[in-house]
N, CA, C and O of each residue as an XYZ file, in Angstrom:
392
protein
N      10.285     59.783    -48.936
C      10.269     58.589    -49.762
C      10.863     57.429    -48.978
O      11.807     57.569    -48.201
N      10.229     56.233    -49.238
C      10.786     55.024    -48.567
C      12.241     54.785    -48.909
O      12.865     55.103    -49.922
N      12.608     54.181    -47.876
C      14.280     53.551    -48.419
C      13.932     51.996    -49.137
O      14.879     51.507    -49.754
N      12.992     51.407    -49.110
C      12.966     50.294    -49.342
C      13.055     49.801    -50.914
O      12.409     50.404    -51.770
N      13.845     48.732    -51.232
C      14.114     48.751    -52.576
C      12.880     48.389    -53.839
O      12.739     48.898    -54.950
N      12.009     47.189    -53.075
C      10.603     46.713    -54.020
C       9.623     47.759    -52.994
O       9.625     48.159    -51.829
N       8.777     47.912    -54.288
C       7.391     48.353    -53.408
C       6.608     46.856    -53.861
O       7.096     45.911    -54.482
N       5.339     47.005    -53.356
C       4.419     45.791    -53.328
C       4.159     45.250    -54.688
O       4.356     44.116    -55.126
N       3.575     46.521    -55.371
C       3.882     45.086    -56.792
C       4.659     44.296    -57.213
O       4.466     43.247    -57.827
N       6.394     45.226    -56.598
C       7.095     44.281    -57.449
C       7.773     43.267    -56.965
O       8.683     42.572    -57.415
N       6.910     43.300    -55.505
C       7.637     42.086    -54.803
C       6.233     40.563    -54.874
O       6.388     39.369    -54.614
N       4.995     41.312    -55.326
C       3.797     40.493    -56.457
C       4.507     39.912    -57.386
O       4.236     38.717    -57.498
N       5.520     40.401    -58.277
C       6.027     40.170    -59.527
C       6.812     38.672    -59.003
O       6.696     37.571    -59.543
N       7.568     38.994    -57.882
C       8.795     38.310    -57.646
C       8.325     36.748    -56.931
O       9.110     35.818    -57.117
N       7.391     36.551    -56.340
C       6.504     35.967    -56.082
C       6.520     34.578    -57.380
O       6.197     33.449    -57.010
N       6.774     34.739    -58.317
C       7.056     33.776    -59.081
C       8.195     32.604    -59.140
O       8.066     31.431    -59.493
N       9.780     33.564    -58.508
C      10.518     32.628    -58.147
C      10.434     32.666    -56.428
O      10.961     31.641    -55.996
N      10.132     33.189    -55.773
C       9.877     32.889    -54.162
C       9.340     31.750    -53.949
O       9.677     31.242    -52.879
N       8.367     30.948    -54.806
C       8.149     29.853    -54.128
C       8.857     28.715    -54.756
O       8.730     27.658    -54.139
N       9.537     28.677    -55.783
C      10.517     27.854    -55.984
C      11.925     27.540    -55.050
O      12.620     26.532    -54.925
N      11.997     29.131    -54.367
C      12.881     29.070    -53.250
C      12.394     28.433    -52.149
O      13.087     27.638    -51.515
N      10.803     28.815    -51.734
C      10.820     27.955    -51.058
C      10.680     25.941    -50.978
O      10.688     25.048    -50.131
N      10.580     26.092    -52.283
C      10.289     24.254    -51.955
C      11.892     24.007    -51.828
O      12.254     22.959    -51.294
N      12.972     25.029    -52.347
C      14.152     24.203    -52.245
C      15.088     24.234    -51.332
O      16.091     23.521    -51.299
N      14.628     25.446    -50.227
C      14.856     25.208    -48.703
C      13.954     24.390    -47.928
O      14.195     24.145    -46.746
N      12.922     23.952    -48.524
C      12.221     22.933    -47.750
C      13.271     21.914    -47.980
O      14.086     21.603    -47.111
N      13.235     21.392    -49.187
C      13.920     19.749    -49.168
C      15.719     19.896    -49.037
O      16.450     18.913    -49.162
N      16.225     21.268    -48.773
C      17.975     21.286    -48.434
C      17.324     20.978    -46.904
O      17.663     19.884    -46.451
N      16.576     21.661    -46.180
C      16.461     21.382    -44.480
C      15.777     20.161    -44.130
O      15.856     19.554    -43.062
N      14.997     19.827    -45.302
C      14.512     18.270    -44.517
C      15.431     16.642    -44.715
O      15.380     15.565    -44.122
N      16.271     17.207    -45.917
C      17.233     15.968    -46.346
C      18.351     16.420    -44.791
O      18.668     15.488    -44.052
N      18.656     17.313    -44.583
C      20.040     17.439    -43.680
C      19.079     17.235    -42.167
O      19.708     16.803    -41.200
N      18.019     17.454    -42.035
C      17.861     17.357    -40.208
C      17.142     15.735    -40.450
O      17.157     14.853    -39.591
N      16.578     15.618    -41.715
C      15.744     14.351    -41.244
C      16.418     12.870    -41.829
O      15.746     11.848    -41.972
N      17.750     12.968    -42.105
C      18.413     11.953    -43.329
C      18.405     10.544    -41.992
O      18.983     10.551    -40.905
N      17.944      9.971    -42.313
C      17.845      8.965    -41.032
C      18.817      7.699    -41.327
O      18.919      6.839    -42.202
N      19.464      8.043    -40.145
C      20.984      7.065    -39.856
C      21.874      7.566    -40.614
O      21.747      8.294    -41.598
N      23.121      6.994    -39.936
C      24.748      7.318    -40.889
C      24.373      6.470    -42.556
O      24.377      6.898    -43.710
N      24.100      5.227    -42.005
C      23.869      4.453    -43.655
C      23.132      5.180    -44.532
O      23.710      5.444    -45.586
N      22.068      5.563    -44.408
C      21.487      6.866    -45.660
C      22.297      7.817    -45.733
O      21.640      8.707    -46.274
N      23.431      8.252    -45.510
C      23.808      9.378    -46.240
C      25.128      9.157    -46.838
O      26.151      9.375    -46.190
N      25.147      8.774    -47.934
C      26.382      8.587    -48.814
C      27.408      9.520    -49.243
O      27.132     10.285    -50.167
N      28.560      9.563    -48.696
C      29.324     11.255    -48.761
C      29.281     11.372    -49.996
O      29.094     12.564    -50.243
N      29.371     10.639    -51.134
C      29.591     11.124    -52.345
C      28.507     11.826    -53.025
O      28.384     13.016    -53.312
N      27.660     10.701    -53.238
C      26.364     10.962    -53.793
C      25.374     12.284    -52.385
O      24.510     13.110    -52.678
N      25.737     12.102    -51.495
C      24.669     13.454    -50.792
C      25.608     14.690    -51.040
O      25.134     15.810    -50.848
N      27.034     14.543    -51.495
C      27.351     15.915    -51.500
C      27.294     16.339    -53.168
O      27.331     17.473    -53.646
N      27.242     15.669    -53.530
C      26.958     16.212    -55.198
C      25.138     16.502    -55.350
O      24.781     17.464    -56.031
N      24.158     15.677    -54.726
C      22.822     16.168    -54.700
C      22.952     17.316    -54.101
O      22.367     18.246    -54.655
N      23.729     17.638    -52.819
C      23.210     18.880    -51.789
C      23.848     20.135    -52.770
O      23.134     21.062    -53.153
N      25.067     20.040    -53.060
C      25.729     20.786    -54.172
C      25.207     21.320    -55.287
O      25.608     22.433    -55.630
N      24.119     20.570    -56.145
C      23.317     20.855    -57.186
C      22.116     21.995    -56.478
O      22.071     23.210    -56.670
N      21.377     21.320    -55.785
C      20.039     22.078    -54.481
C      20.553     23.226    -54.231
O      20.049     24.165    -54.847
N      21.561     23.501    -53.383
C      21.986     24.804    -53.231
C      22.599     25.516    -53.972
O      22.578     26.656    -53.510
N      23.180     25.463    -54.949
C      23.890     25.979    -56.125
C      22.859     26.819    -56.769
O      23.015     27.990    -57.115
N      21.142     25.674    -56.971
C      19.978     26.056    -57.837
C      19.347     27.057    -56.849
O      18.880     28.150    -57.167
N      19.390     26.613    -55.788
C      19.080     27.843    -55.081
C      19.549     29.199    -54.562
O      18.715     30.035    -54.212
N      21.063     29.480    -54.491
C      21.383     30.435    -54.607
C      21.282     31.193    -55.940
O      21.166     32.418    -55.957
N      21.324     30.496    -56.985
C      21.320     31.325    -58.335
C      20.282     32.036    -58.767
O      20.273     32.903    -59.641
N      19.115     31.495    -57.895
C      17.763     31.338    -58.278
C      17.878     33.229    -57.620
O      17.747     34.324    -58.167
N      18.250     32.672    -55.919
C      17.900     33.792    -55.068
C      18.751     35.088    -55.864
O      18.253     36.193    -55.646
N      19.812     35.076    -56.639
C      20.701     36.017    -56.999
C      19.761     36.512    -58.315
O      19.570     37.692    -58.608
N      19.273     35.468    -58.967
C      18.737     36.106    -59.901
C      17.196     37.162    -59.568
O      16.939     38.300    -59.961
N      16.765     36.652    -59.100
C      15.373     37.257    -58.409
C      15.762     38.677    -57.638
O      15.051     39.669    -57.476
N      16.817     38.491    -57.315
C      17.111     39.852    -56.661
C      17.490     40.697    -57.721
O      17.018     41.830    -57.620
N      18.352     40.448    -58.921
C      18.362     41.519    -60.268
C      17.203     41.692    -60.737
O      16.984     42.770    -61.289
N      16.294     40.843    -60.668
C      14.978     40.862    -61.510
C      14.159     41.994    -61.163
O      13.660     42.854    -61.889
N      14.106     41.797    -59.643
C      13.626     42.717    -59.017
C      13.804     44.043    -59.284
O      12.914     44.797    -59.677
N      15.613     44.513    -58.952
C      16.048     45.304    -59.520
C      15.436     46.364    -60.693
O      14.836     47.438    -60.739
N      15.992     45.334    -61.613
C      15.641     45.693    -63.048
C      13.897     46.423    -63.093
O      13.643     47.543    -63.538
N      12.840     45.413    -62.494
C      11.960     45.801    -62.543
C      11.663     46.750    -61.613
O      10.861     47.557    -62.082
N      12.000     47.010    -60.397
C      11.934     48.689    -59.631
C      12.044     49.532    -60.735
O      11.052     50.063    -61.236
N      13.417     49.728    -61.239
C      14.035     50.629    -61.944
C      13.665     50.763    -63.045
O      14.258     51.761    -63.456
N      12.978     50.343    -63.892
C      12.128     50.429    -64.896
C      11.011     50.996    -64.628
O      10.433     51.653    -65.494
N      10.462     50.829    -63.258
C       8.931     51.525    -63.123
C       9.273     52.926    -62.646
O       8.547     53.911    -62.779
N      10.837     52.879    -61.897
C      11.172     54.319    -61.395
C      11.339     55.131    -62.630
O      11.040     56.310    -62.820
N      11.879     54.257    -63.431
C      12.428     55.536    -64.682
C      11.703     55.697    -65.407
O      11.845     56.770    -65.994
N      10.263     54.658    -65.950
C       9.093     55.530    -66.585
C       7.754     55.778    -65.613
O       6.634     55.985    -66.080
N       8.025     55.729    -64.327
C       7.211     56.583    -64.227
C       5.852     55.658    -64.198
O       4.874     56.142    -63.627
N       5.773     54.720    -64.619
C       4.628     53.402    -64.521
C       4.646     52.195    -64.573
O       5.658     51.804    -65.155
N       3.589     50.897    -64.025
C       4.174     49.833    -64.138
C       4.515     49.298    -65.745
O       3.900     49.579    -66.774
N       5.546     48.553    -65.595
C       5.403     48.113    -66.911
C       4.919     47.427    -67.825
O       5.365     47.349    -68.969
N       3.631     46.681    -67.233
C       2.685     45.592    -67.410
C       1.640     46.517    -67.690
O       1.130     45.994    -68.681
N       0.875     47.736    -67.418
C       0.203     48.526    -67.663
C       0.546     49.691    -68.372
O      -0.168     50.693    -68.412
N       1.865     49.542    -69.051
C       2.128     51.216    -69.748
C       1.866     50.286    -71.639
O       1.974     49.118    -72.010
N       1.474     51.695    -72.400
C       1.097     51.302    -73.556
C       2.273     52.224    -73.976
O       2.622     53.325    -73.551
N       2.888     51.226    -75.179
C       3.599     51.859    -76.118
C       3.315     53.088    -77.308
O       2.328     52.809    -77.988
N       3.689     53.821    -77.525
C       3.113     54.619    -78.779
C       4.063     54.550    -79.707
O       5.265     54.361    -79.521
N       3.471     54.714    -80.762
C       4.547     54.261    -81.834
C       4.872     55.583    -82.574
O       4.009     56.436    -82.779
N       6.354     55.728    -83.022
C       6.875     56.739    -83.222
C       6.521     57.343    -84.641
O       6.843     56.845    -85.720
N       5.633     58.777    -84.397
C       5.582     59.432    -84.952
C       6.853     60.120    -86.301
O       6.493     60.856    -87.220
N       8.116     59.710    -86.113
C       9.135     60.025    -87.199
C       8.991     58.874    -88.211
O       9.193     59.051    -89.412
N       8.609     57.605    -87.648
C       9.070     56.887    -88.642
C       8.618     56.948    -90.282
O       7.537     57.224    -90.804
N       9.813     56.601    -90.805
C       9.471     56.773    -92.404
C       9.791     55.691    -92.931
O      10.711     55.680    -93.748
N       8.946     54.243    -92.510
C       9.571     53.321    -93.183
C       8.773     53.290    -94.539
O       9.168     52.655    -95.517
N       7.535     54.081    -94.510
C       6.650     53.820    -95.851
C       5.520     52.681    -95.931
O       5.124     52.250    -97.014
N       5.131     52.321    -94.941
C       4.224     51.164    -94.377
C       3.008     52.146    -94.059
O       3.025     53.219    -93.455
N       2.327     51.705    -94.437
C       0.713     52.604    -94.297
C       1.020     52.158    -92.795
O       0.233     52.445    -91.893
């Protein structure tokens, strides 16, 4: 068995916040290499924008990595994806509902 934590679907799945990560390492690396001159960059105001950007982007990346998680481990523990498994409905119940 692989050591690897996603297999391919569920790194398909994850694919939803990956490219939000990427537009927001695009614009943290193009504001810091391309900020042109000392006068454009205002210590106050660029460190409270850069502060917000990376903040949204680490949380983003932390969350996507539980997501992931969660969703491995859900397909490990039943056994199928979870977008393709059908529920059955429980045979005990007695609520009295045809």
């Amino acid at each position: 068995m692989s050591g690897r934590i996603f297999d391919r679907d569920t790194l398909l799945d994850l694919t939803v916040n990956v490219i939000p990560l990427a537009m927001l390492a695009f614009f943290l690396v193009a504001f810091l290499v391309y900020a042109p001159g000392p006068f454009a960059f205002d210590p106050v105001l660029s460190t409270i924008q850069l502060s917000i950007v990376f903040t949204t982007f680490f949380l983003l990346a932390v969350l996507t990595y539980y997501a992931g998680k969660a969703i491995a481990g859900a397909e490990k523990s039943h056994g199928v994806h979870a977008e393709t498994a059908t529920v059955q409905p429980d045979e005990t119940d007695d609520s009295g509902t045809p």
